[in-house]
C-alpha positions, -999 to 999 in steps of 0.1 A, spaced: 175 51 6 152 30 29 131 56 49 111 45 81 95 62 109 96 44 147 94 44 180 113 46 210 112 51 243 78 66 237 87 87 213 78 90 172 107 98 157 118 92 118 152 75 99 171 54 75 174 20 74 215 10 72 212 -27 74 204 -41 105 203 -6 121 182 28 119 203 61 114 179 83 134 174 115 112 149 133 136 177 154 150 188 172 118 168 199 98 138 184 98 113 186 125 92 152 109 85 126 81 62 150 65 87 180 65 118 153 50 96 143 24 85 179 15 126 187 17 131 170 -15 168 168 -29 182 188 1 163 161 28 182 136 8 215 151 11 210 160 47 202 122 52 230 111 31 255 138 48 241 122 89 243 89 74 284 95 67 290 110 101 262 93 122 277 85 156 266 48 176 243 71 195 224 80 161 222 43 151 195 17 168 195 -21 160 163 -29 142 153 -52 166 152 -24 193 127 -5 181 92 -4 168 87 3 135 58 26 128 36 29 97 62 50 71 44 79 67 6 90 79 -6 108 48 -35 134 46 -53 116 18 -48 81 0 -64 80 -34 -66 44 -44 -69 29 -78 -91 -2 -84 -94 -30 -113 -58 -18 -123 -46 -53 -134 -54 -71 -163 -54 -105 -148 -72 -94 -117 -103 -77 -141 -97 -111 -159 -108 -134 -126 -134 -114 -109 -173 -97 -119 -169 -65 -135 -187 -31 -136 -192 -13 -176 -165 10 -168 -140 -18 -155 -104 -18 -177 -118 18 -195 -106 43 -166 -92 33 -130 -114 27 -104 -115 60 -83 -120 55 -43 -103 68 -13 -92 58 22 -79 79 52 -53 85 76 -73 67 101 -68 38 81 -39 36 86 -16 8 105 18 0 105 41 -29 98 33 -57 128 -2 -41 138 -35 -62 134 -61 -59 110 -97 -61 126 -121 -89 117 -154 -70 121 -181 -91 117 -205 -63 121 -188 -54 93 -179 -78 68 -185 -116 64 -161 -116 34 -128 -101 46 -105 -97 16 -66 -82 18 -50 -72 -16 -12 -64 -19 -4 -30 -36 22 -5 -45 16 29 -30 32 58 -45 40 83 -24 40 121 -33 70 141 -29 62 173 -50 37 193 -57 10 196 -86 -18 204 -103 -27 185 -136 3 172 -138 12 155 -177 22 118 -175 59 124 -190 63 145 -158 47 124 -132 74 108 -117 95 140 -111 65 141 -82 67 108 -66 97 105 -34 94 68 -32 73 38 -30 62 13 -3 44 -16 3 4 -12 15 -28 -39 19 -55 -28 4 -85 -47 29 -117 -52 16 -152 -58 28 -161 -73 -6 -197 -79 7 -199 -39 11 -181 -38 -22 -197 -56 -41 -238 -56 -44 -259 -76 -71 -298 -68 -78 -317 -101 -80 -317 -95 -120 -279 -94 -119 -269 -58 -122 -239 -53 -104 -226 -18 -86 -196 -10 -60 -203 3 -29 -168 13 -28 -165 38 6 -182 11 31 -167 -16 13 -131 1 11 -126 24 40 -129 12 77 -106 8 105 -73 -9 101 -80 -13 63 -45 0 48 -13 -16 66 16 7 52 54 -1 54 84 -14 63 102 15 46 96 42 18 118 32 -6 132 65 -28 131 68 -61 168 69 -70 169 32 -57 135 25 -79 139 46 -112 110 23 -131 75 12 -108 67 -7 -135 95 -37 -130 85 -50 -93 78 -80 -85 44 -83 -56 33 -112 -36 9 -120 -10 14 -151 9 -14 -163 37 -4 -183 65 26 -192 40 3 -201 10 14 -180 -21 -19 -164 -33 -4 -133 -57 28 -127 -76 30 -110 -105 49 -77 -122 40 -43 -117 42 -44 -154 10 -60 -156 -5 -29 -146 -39 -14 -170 -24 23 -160 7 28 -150 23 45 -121 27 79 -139 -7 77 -154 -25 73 -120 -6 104 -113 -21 123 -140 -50 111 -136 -56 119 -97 -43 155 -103 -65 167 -121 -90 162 -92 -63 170 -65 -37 192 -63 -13 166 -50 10 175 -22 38 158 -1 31 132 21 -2 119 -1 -3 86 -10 -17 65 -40 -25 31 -44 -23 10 -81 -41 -17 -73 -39 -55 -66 -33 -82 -92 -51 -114 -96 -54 -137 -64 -77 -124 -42 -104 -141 -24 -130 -130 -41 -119 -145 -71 -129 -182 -60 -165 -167 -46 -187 -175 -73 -216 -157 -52 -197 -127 -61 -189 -135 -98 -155 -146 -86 -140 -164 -114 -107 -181 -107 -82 -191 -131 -53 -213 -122 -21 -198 -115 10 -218 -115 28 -219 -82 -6 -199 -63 -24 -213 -43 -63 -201 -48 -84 -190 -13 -105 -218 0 -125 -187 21 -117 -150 36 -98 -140 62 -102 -149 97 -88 -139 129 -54 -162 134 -49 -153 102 -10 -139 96 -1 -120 57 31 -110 44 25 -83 16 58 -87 -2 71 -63 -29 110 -76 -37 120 -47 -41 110 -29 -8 102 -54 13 81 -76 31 50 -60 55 36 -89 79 4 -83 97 -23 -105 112 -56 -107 115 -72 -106 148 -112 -104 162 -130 -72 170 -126 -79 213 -86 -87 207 
């Protein structure tokens, strides 16, 4: 099933995608996104039952409506350097490839499918976006083992993972490097979610999708999920023993090779050829449009626009 949350006439409401139409679920037994993900198995035969008896007033054509960011989750815990090939083109910290790379971002990071991301240049100088899948939470837990962490998950979706790598990433003039990783990770407009939560029936194994990133049509990532240092379940285990993970939460796995920063030798960028990418010539600008693509899910275009926009 392909869950969305949207707007119309003013109002925030939440459904399932049915080809080119939205089966609005908002009027059954669940009062929002949050509640239908909490629902679990009886959401999802709710949806299933309105689906099979949804009348033309419960359906909206997709290009009526707005879509919305998918879900708006209390916390995102993100996973960094979770790729081989992107550790393999980029400056790395001692504990790179040994244990993920633990940062978070917030709810008011948040943007949906459509919206801009902000070009700050109080901010950053060195604007970077990063494809991802995000995994998001369905059940509860508390150190949860890895054989059982994806009995927690309710589905996956697409997110961009922006960067200020000059916040990110600061070198002493002998050449010891740190991360700076909450300035450099966690401003405004710095996580575009979407289009849809895709449930796990539909995506048994997070490990077999295919991600790309394409800027202003130039291919910069695609790779396999399988390429992944930790896997899906792993980062699950892994974030529950700090959190007690609850429905609605969201994690992100990380961005394979690709990324700007791997052609900025001022940052210890260190590009590798690619066949079929095409490898950043500079960082994002305002004018700039992305399409974070997982096959599997689908394709979330934003574009980058100045702070006065």
């Amino acid at each position: 099933m392909r869950i969305c949350r949207f707007e119309l006439d003013g109002a925030t409401r939440f459904g399932v995608l049915d080809g080119d139409t939205v089966i609005d679920l908002s009027t059954g037994a669940f009062s929002d996104m949050t509640a239908f993900i909490s629902g679990g198995a009886a959401a999802l035969g709710e949806a299933r039952r309105m689906m099979s008896d949804a009348a033309e007033t419960d359906r909206h054509e997709l290009k009526r409506i707005h879509l919305l960011e998918p879900v708006v989750p209390s916390t995102v815990l993100c996973a960094g350097s979770n790729y081989h090939a992107h550790n393999a083109e980029k400056l790395n910290t001692p504990l790179s490839g040994k244990e993920p790379e633990f940062f978070v971002k917030t709810s008011d990071c948040v943007i949906g499918p459509g919206e801009s991301i902000i070009c700050d240049p109080k901010l950053t100088q060195k604007l970077d976006l990063e494809t991802e899948l995000a995994v998001v939470i369905g059940k509860p837990g508390r150190h949860i083992p890895v054989h059982q962490a994806l009995d927690h998950v309710f589905g996956y979706t697409v997110a961009n993972d922006a960067t200020a790598r000059d916040r990110q990433v600061r070198r002493t003039p002998e050449g010891f490097t740190w991360y700076e990783l909450g300035r450099g990770k966690a401003f405004d407009t710095s996580l575009p979610l979407g289009p849809v939560i895709v449930t796990v029936d539909e995506l048994p194994d997070p490990q077999a999708l295919t991600l790309r990133t394409r800027i202003n049509g130039e291919l910069r990532q695609q790779t396999s999920t399988a390429d992944m240092i930790w896997s899906c379940a792993e980062l699950i285990h892994f974030f529950s023993v700090n959190f007690t993970l609850k429905p609605g939460m969201v994690i992100l796995t990380g961005t394979p090779a690709g990324t700007a920063w791997s052609t900025d030798k001022e940052l210890g960028g260190n590009w590798s050829p690619a066949p079929g990418l095409t490898p950043a010539t500079r960082y994002c600008l305002p004018g700039d449009v992305v399409e974070s693509e997982i096959v599997e899910i689908g394709v979330l275009h934003n574009s980058v626009v100045g702070p006065d926009t």
